[in-house]
SEMI-392111 format. One record per atom (N, C-alpha, C): x, y, z; residue in one letter. Coordinates in pm, whole numbers, padded with zeros to 5 digits, always signed. Example, Ala and Ser with C-alpha at 12.3 -4.5 7.8 and 13.67 -1.06 7.14 Angstrom:
// residues 2
+01319-00569+00780A;+01230-00450+00780A;+01320-00330+00780A;+01285-00225+00708S;+01367-00106+00714S;+01290+00003+00787S;
END
This chain:
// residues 228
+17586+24146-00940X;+17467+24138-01025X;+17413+24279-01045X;+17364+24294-01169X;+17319+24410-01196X;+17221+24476-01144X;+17147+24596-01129X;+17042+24665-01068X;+16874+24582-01188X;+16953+24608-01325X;+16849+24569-01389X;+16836+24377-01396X;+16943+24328-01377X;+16892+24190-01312X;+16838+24184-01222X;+16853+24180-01124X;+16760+24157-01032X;+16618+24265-01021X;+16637+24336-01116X;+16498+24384-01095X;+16394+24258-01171X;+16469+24204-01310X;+16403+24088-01407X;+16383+23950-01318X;+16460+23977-01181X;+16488+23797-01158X;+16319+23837-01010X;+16311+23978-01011X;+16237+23990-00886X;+16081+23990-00967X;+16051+24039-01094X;+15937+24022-01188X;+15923+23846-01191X;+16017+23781-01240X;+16002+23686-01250X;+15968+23580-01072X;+16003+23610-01040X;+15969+23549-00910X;+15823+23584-00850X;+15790+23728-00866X;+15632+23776-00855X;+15558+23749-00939X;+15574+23690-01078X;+15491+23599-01184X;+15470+23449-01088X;+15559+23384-01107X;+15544+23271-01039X;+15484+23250-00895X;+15492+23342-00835X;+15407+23345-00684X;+15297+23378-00742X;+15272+23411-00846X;+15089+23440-00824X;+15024+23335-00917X;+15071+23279-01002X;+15067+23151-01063X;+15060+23039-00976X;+15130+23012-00886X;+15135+22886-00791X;+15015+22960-00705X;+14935+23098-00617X;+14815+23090-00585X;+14777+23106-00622X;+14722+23126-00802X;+14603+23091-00871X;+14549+22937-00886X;+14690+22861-00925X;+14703+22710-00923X;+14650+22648-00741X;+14657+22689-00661X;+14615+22688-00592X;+14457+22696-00541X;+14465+22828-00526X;+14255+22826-00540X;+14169+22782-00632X;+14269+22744-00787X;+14192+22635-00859X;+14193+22514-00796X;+14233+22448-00718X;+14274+22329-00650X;+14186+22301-00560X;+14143+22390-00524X;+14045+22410-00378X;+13913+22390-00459X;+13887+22387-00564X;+13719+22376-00613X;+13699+22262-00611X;+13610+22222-00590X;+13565+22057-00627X;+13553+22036-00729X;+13597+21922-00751X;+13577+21807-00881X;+13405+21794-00922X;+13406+21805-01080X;+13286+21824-01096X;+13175+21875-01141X;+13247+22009-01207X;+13153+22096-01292X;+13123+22046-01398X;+12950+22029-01412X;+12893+22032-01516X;+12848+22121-01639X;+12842+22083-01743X;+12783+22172-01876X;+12633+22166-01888X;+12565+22239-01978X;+12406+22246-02010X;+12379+22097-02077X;+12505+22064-02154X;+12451+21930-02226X;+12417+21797-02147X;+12526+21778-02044X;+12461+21694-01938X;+12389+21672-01853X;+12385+21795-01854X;+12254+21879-01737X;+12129+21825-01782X;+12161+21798-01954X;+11988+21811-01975X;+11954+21684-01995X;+12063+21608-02051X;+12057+21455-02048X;+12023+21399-01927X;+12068+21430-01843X;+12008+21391-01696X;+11907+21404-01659X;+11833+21526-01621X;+11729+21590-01626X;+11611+21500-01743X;+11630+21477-01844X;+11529+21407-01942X;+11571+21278-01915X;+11651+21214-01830X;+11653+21059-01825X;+11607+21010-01638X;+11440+21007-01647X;+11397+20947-01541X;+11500+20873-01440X;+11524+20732-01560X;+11617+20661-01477X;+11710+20681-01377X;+11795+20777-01447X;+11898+20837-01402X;+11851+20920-01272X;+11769+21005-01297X;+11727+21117-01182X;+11703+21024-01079X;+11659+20902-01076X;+11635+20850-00947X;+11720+20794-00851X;+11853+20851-00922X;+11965+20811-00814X;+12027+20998-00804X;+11997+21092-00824X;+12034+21207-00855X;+11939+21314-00735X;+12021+21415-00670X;+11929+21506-00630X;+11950+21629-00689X;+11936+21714-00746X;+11958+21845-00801X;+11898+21970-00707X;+12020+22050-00658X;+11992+22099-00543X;+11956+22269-00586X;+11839+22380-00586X;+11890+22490-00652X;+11908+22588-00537X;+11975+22633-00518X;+12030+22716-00365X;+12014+22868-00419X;+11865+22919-00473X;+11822+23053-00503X;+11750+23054-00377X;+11715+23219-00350X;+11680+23211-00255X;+11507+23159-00271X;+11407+23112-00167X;+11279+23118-00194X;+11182+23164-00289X;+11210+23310-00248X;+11063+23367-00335X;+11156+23407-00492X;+11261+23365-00496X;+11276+23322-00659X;+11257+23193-00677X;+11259+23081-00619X;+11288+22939-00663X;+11133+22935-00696X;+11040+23021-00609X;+10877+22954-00647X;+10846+22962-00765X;+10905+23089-00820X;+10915+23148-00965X;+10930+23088-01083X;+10985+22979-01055X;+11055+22878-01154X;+11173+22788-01132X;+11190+22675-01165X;+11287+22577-01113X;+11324+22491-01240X;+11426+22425-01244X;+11465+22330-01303X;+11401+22188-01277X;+11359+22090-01308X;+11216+22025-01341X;+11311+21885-01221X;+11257+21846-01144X;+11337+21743-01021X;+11412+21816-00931X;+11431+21958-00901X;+11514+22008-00831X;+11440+22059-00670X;+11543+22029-00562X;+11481+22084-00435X;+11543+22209-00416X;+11483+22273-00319X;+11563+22427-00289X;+11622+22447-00144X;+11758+22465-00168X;+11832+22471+00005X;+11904+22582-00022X;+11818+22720+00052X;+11887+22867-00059X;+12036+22869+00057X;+12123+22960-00036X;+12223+22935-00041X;+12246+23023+00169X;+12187+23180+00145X;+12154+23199+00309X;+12115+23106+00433X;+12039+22990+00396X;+12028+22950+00514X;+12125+22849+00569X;+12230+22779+00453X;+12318+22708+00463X;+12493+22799+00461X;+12505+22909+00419X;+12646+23011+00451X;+12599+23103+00517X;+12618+23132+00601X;+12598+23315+00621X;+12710+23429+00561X;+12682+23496+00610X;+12731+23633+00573X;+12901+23651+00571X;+12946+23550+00725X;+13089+23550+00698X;+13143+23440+00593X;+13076+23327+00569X;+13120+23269+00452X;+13143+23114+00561X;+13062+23111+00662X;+13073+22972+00730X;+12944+22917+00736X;+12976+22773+00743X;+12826+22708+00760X;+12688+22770+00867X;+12640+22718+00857X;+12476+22786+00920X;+12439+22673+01006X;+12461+22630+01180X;+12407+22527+01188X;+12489+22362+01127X;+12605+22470+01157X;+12720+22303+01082X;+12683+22247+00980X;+12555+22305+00853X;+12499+22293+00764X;+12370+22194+00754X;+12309+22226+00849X;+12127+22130+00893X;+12082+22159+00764X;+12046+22256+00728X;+11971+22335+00574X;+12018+22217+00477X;+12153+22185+00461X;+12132+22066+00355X;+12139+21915+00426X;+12219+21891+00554X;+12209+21774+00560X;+12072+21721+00627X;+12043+21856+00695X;+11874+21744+00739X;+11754+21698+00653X;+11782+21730+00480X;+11701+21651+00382X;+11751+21606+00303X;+11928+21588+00268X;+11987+21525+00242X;+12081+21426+00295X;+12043+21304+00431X;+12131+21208+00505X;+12232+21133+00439X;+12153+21118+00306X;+12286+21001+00227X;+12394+21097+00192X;+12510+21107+00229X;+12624+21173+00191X;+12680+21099+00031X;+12622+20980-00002X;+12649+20942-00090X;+12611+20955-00248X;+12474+20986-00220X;+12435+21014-00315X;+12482+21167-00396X;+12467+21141-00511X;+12499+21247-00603X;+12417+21332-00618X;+12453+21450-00601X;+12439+21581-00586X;+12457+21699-00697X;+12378+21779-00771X;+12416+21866-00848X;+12335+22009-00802X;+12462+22116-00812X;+12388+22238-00743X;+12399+22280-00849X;+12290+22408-00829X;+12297+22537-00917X;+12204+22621-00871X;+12263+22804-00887X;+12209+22886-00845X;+12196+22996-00994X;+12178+23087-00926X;+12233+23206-00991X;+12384+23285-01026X;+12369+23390-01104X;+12486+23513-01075X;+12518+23583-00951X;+12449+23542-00849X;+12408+23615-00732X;+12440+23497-00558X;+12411+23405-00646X;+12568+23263-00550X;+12624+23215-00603X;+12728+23175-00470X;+12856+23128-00511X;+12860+22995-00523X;+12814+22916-00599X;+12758+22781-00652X;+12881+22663-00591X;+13004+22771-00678X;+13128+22633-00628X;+13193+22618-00462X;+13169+22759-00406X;+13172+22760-00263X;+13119+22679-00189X;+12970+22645-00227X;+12854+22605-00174X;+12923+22470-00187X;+12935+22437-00325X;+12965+22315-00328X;+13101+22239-00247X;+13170+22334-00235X;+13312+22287-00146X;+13286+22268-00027X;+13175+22363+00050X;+13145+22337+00162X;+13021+22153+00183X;+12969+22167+00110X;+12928+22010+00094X;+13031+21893+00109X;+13139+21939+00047X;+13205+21850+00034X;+13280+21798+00155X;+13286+21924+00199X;+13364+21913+00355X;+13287+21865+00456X;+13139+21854+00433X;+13048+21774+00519X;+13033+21664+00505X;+13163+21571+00363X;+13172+21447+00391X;+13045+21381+00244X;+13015+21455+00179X;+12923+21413+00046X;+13057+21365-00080X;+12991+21276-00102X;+13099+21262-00192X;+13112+21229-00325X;+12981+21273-00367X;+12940+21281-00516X;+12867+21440-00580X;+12968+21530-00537X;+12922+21633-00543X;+12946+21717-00707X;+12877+21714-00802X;+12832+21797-00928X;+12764+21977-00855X;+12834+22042-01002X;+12800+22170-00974X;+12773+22266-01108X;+12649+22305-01139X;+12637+22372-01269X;+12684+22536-01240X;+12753+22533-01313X;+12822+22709-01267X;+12758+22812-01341X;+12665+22779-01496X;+12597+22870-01531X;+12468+22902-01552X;+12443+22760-01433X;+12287+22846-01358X;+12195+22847-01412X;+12062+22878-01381X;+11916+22892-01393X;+11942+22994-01548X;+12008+23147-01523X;+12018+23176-01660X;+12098+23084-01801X;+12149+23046-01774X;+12217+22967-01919X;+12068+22861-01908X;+11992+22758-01788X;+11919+22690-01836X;+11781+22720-01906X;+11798+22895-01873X;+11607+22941-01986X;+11719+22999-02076X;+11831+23011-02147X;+11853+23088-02233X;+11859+22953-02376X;+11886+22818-02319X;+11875+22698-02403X;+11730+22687-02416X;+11654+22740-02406X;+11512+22744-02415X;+11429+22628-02342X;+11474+22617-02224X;+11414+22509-02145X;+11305+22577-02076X;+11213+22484-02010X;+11087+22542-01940X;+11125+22530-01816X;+11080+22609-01688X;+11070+22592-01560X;+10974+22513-01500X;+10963+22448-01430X;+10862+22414-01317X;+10840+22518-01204X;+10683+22497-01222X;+10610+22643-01128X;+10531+22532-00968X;+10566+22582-00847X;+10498+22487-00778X;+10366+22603-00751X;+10227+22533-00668X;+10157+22621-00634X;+10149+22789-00590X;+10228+22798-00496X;+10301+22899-00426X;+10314+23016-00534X;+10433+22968-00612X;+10473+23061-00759X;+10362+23088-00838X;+10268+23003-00863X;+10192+23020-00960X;+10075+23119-00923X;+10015+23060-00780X;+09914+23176-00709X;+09937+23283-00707X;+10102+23335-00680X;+10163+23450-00682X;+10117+23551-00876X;+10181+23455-00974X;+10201+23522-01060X;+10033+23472-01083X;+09938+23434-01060X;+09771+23434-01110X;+09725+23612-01058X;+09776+23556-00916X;+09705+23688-00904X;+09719+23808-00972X;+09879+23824-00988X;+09941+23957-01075X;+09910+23985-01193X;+09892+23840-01278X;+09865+23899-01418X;+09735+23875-01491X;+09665+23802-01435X;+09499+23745-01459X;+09412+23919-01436X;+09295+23924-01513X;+09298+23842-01600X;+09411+23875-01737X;+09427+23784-01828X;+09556+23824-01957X;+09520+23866-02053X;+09502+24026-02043X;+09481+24125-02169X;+09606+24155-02215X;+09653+24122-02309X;+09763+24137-02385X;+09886+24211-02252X;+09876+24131-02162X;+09993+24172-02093X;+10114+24094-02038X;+10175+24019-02169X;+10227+23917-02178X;+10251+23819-02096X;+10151+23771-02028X;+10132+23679-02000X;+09993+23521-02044X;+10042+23410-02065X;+09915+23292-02095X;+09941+23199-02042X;+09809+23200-02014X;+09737+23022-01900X;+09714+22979-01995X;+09778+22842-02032X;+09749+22732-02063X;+09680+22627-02045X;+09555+22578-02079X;+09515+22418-02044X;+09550+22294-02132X;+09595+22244-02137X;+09657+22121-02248X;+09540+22003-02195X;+09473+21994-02117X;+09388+21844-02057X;+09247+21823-02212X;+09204+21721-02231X;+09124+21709-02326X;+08989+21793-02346X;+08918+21843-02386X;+08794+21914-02437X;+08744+21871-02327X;+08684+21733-02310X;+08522+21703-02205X;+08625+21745-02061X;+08712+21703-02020X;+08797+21772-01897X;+08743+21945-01900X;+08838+21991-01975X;+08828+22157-02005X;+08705+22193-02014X;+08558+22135-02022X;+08438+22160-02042X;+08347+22164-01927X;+08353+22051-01876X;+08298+21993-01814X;+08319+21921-01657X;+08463+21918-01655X;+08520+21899-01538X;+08557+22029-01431X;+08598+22166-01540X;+08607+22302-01510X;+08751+22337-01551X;+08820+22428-01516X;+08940+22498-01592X;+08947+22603-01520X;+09110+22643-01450X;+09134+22758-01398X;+09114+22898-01449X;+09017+22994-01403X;+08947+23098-01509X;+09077+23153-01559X;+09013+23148-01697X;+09153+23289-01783X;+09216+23190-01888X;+09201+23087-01862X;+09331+22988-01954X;+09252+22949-02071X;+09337+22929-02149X;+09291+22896-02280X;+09334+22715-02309X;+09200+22653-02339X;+09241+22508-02347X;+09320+22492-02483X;+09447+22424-02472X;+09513+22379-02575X;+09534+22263-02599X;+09459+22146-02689X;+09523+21989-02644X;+09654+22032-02691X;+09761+21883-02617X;+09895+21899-02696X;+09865+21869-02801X;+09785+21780-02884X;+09845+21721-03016X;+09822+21887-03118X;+09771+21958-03105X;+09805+22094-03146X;+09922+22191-03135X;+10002+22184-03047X;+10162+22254-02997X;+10197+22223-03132X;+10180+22128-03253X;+10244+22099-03362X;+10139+22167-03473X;+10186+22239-03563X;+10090+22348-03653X;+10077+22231-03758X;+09903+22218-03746X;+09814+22185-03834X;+09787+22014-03814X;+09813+21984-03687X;+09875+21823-03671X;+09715+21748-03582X;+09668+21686-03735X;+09561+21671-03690X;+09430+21791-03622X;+09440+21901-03670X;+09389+22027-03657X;+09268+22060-03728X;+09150+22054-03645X;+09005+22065-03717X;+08987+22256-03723X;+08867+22294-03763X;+08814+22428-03774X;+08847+22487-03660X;+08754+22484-03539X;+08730+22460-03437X;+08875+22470-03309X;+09011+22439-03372X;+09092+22457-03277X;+09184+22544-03320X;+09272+22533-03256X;+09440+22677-03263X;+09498+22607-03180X;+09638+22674-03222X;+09791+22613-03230X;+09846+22693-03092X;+09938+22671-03078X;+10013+22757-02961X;+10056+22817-03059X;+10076+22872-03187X;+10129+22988-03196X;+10009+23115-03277X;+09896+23000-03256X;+09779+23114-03282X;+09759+23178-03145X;+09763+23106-03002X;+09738+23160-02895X;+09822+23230-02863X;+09948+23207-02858X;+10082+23303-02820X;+10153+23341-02959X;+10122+23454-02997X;+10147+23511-03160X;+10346+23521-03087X;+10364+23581-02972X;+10462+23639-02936X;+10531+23571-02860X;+10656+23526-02887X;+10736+23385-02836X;+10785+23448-02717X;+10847+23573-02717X;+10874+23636-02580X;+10788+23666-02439X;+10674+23583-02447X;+10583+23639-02357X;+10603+23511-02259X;+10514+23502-02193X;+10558+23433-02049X;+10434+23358-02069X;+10417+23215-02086X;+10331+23085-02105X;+10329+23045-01949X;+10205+22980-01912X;+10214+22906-01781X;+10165+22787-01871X;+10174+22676-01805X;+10087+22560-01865X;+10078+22410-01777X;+09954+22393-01770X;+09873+22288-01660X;+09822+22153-01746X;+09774+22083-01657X;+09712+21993-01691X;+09621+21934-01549X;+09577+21866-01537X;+09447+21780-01497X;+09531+21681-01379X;+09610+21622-01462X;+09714+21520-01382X;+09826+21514-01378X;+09884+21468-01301X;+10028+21482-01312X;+10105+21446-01404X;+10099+21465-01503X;+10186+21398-01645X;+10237+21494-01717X;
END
């Protein structure tokens, strides 16, 4: 056999070895990645969420920041460490998640390893494990809103209150005699919803969210009275 055969038969053999371990560590991911479109169908169908946990494994003092709207936070450090093994045989998720059965959807950032996370779940015996791979950024770039819990919000009150054109707005959406008379977190501007729609049912006397926020790029908070 020739020098230049077997140099072609030894290319060809080092193609195929790295093909069979690419085919390989694709093999090793869990079953399960989700898209933004189902993500959101879920997410907007009550029903559904009540058999669903949506897990976001950012760390803390980003998750306070903003979240995906039903989601708990099990950051991704306190459940891997550093060498890439569980934390605690993984307490961080199974001690508020017991049902191994129930269905599960993670998502993090650019900054974890979402499908790792998720393989290691899997190996703890869960067996409805979903995984969004493009994260908190792909879900504000579809123009979705976050959920702010107390924590996050006290944080960013203090920083940007009061809001002189420094792109930031407090929102009140609760009715006039509420916003009047009941009181209102200082700085916010009362907006009923039936106004978010320009001119919709709109007396002298009120403004639109896009009379209050001229600038779509700015950063909205927005409250209400009750939980709705």
């Amino acid at each position: 056999m020739s020098v230049n055969c077997i140099q072609r038969w030894s290319m060809v053999f080092y193609v195929l070895l790295a093909v069979l371990v690419f085919a390989g560590c694709v093999q090793q991911q869990p079953d399960g990645m989700i898209g933004y479109d189902e993500l959101k169908l879920i997410v907007e169908d009550t029903t559904v969420m009540e058999n669903i946990t949506i897990v976001d494994i950012r760390p803390r003092e980003v998750w306070v920041e903003g979240y995906i709207e039903g989601a708990v936070n099990v950051p991704y450090d306190t459940f891997i460490d550093s060498d890439r093994s569980l934390i605690d045989d993984g307490a961080a998720l199974t001690s508020i998640m017991t049902d191994k059965n129930r269905k599960l959807i993670f998502y993090g950032s650019e900054d974890e390893d979402v499908v790792y996370f998720a393989r290691q779940a899997t190996l703890l015996g869960y067996t409805d494990i979903r995984y969004y791979l493009d994260g908190i950024s792909d879900w504000i770039l579809h123009g979705n809103y976050q959920v702010i819990d107390y924590e996050g919000f006290k944080t960013w009150y203090n920083a940007s209150c009061p809001f002189n054109d420094n792109g930031n707005h407090l929102i009140d959406v609760n009715p006039r005699e509420i916003y009047s008379d009941v009181g209102h977190i200082p700085g916010a501007i009362n907006l009923v919803s039936d106004y978010f729609v320009e001119n919709y049912g709109k007396e002298a006397s009120d403004i639109t969210l896009g009379d209050a926020v001229p600038d779509k790029s700015n950063k909205v908070v927005v409250y209400c009275y009750f939980d709705t």
